[in-house]
C-alpha positions in Angstrom: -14.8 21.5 25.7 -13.2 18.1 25.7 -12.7 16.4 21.9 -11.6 13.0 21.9 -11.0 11.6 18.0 -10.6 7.8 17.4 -9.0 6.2 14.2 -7.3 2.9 14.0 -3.9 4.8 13.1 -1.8 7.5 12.7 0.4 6.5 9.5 0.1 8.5 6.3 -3.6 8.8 5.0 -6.6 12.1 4.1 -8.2 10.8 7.4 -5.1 10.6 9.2 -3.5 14.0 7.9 -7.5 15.6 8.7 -7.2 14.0 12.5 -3.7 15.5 13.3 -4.8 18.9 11.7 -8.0 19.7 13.8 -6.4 18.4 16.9 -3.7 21.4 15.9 -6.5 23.8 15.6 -8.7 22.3 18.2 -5.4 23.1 20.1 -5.6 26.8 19.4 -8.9 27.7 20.1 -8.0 25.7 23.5 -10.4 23.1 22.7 -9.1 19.6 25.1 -8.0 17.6 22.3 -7.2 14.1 22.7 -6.7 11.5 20.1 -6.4 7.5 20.8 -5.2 5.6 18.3 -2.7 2.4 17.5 0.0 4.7 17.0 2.2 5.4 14.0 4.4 8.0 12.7 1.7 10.9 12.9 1.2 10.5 16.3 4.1 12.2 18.1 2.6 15.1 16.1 -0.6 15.4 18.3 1.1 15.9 21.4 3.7 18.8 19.3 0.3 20.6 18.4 -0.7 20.9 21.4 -2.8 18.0 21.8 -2.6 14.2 23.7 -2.1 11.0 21.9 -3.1 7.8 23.6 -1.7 4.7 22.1 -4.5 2.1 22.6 -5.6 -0.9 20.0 -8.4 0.7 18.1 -7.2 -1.1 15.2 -7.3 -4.7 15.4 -10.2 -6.7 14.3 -9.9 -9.7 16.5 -13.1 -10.5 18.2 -11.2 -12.4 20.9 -9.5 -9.5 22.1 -12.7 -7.0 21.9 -14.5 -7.4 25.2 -11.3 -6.5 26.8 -10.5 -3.8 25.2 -14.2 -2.8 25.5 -13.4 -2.4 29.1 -10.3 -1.0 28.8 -11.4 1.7 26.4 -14.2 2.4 29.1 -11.9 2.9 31.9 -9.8 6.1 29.7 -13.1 7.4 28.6 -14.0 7.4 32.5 -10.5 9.3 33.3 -10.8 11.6 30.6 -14.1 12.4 30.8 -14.6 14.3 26.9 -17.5 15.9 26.2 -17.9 14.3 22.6 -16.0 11.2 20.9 -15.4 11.6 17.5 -15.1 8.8 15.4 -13.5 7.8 12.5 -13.3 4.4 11.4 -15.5 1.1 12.1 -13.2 -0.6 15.1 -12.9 2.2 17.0 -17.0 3.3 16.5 -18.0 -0.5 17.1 -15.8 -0.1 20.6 -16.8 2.9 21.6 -20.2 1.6 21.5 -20.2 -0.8 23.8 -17.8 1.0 26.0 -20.0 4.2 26.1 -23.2 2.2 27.1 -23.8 3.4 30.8 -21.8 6.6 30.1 -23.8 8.5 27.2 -20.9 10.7 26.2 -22.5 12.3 22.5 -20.7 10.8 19.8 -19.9 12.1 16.3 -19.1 9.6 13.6 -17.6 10.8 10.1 -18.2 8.6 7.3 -15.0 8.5 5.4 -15.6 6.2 2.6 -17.9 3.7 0.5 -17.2 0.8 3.1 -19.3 -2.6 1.6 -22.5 -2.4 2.8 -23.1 -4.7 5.9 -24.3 -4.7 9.7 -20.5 -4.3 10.3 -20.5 -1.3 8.8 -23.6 0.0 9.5 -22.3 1.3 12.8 -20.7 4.4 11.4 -24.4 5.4 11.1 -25.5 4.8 14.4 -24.2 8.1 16.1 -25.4 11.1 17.5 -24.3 13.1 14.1 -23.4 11.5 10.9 -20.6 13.7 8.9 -20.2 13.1 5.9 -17.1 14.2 3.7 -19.2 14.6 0.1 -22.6 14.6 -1.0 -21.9 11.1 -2.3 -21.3 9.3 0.7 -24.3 11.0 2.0 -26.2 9.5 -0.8 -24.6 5.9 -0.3 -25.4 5.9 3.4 -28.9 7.0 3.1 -29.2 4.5 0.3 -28.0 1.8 2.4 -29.0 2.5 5.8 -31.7 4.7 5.7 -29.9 7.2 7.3 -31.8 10.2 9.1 -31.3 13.1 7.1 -31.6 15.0 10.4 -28.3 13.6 11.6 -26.3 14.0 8.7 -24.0 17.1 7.8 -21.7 17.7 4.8 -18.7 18.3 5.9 -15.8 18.5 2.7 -12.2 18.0 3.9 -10.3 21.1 4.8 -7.4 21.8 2.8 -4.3 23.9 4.5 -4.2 26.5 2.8 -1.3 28.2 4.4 0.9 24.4 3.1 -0.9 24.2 -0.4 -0.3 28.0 -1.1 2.1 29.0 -4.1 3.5 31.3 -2.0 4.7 29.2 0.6 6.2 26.5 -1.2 9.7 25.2 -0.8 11.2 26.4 -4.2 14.4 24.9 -3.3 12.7 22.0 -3.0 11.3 22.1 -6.2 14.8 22.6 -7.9 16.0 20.0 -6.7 13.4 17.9 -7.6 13.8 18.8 -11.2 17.1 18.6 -11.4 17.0 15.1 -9.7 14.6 13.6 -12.4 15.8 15.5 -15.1 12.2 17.4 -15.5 13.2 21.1 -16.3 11.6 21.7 -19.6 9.1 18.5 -19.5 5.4 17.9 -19.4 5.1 16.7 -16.2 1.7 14.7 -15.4 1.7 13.4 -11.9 -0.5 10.7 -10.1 -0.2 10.9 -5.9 -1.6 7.8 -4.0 -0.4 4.5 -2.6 0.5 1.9 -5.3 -2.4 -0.6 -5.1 -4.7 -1.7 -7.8 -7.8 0.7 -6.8 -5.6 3.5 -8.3 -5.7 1.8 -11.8 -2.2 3.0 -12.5 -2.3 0.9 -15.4 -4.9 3.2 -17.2 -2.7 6.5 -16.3 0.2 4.2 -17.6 -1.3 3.6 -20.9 -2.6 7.1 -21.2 1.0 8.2 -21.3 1.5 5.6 -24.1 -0.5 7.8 -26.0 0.4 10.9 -25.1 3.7 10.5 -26.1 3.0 10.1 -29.4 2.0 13.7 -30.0 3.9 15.2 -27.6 7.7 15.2 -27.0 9.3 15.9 -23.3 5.9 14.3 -21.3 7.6 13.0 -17.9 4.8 11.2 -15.5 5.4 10.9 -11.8 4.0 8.1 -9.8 4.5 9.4 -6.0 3.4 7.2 -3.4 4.9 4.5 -0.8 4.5 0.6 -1.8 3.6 -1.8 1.1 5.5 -5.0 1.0 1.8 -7.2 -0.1 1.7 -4.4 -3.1 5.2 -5.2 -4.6 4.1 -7.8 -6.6 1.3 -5.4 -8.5 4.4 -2.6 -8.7 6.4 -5.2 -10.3 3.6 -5.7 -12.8 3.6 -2.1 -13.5 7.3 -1.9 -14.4 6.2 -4.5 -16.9 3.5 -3.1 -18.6 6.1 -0.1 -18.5 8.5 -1.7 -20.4 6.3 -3.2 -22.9 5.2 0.2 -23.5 8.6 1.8 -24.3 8.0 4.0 -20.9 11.2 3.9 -18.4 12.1 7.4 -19.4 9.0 8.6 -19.1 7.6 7.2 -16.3 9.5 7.6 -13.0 8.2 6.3 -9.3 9.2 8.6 -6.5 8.1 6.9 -3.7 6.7 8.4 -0.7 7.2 12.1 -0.7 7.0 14.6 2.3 6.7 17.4 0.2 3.6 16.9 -1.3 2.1 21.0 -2.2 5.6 21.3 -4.2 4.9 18.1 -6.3 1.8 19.3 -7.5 3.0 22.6 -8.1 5.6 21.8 -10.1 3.2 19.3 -12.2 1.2 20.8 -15.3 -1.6 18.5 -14.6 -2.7 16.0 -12.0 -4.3 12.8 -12.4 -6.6 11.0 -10.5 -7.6 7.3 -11.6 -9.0 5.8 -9.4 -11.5 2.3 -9.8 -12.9 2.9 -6.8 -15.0 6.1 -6.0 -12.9 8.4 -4.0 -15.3 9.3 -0.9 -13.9 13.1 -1.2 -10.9 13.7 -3.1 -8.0 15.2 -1.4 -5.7 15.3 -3.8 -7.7 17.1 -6.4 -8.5 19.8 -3.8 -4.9 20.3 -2.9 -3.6 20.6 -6.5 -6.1 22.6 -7.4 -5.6 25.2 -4.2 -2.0 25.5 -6.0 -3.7 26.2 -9.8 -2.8 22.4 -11.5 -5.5 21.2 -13.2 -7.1 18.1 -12.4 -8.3 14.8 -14.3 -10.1 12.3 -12.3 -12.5 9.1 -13.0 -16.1 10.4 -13.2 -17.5 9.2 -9.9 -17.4 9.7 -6.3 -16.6 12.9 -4.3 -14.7 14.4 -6.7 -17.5 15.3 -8.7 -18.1 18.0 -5.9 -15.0 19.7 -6.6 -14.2 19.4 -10.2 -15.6 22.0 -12.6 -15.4 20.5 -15.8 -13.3 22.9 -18.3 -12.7 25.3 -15.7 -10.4 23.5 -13.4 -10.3 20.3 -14.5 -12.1 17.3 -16.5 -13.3 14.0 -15.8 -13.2 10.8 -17.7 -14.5 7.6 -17.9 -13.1 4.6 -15.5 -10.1 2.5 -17.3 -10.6 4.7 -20.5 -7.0 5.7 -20.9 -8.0 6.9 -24.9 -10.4 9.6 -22.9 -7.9 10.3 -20.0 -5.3 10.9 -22.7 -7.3 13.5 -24.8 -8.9 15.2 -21.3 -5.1 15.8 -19.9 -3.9 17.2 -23.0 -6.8 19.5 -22.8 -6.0 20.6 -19.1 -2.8 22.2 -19.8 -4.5 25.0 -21.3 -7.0 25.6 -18.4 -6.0 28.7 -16.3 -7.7 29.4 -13.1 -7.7 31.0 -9.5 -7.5 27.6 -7.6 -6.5 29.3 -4.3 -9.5 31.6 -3.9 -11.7 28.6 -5.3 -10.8 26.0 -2.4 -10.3 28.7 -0.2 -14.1 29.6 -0.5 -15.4 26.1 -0.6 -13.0 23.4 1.0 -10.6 25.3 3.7 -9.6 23.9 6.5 -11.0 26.5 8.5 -14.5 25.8 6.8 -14.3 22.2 7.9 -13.1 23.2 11.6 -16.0 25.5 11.6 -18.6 23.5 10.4 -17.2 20.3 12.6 -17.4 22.6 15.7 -20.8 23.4 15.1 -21.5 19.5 14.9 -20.7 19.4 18.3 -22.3 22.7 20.0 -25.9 20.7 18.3 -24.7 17.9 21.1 -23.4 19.9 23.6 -23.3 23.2 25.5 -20.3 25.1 24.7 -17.7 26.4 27.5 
């Protein structure tokens, strides 16, 4: 069988992290894997793993350049000749649509995320399977568009269990982490995302405002990279930081490569988001390595979460509630790793996306 995935990029992202890690294991079941994308610093990983990365503009927007790259896009899918294309994203979905026309290769299309509701979007439901990554998003979509239940399959994001595995962590790591933030001995509550305003840092912020009040030692970690149009909303965090007495308590560390150790070393981890997260990655992970999690009470998390078991959930911009619901998480104790491991694996998503495609196509 011939796989060929399509998403805008291949920077730092769930969707991006989930493309690179079934083209590895696509790779070892010698599947053909090919991905096409715009490039970025991912993307030298496909061809590593065994795969092919084609560098093509799936990414840009701009209608002027479309029919071209409609053409062009046909041409590769004419050499390559892939038995299903796999979508991931609108552009790439709204291309391979028109450049697919004559040559009815089957075409998967996973719904990543509550994108507005429009014609322009509506395209990520016009495929040959839907996949959606939580039971929300299938709810949204068949809300909004009507969607086929027929064509639809839940497919929850696999989490690598062999990198979010206490027993594979980088300890050294770790160490050094603590010693480089002074955190040995700290409550450490940590919050892993971008810095834009859909994460409502400001809510986590202020949560720590109160926390600190009735306990000494609490150290929060804000990891996550800051694009250049997002330094002005960081700059408004180190505000609200300040007013609040915070800079010893609050540290941002940027963009880290290490993520499993981060929230292993974290007593809980925090998930705040405004905006419904379509699955949740980051609560799966931390809790595959036994941190609890608190996350706004909406979107796919909901699917994960098991309220006073493994985590709690709050509601959105209610920092007084956040507050009380992470002090209550540090006493929750719990077998994360056999939990994910039965319900969001990586090789439960490889398996259930493979058997997407033998319902399109005969296997070889």
């Amino acid at each position: 069988m011939k796989v060929v995935q399509l998403l805008p990029e291949l920077n730092e992202g769930g969707v991006e992290r989930g493309v690179v890690e079934l083209n590895r294991e696509y790779s070892k079941l010698n599947i053909d894997s090919i991905v096409i994308s715009n490039g970025g610093k991912l993307s030298n990983q496909i061809d590593l793993d065994g795969g092919k990365h084609i560098t093509f503009d799936v990414c840009s927007k701009n209608i002027f350049t479309s029919i071209t790259r409609v053409f062009k896009l046909r041409k590769i899918l004419i050499e390559i000749k892939p038995d299903i294309l796999h979508v991931r994203s609108r552009v790439p979905a709204w291309l391979v649509f028109f450049a697919n026309k004559s040559l009815n290769i089957r075409v998967v299309s996973t719904v990543h995320g509550f994108n507005s509701v429009s014609f322009y979007s509506k395209i990520m439901t016009k495929s040959d399977a839907v996949i959606c990554v939580s039971n929300s998003i299938k709810e949204y979509i068949q809300k909004n568009y009507k969607t086929d239940n027929k064509i639809i399959t839940v497919i929850p994001r696999g989490i690598d269990l062999e990198l979010f595995n206490l027993l594979n962590i980088d300890k050294a790591f770790i160490k050094d982490f603590k010693n480089k933030y002074d955190l040995e001995n700290k409550f450490i509550i940590s919050s892993v995302g971008r810095v834009t305003q859909l994460k409502d840092y400001e809510t986590f912020i202020k949560a720590i405002s109160i926390i600190k009040k009735e306990v000494s030692g609490v150290q929060a970690l804000i990891v996550g990279g800051v694009r250049s149009d997002k330094e002005d909303y960081l700059n408004s965090l180190r505000r609200l930081i300040a007013e609040l007495d915070l800079e010893r308590n609050i540290i941002f560390t940027g963009s880290q490569s290490k993520i499993a150790e981060i929230y292993a070393l974290s007593d809980v981890v925090v998930s705040s988001s405004k905006k419904p997260e379509s699955f949740g990655r980051a609560v799966a992970e931390s809790l595959a390595l036994n941190t609890p999690v608190v996350a706004t009470n909406h979107g796919g998390v909901k699917d994960i979460i098991l309220e006073n078991e493994n985590g709690f959930f709050f509601g959105i911009g209610n920092e007084k509630e956040l507050a009380e619901k992470i002090l209550k998480a540090r006493s929750l104790n719990f077998d994360g790793y056999t939990y994910i491991s039965n319900n969001f694996s990586l090789s439960n998503m490889l398996e259930k996306t493979l058997n997407v495609y033998k319902g399109l196509v005969s296997w070889n």
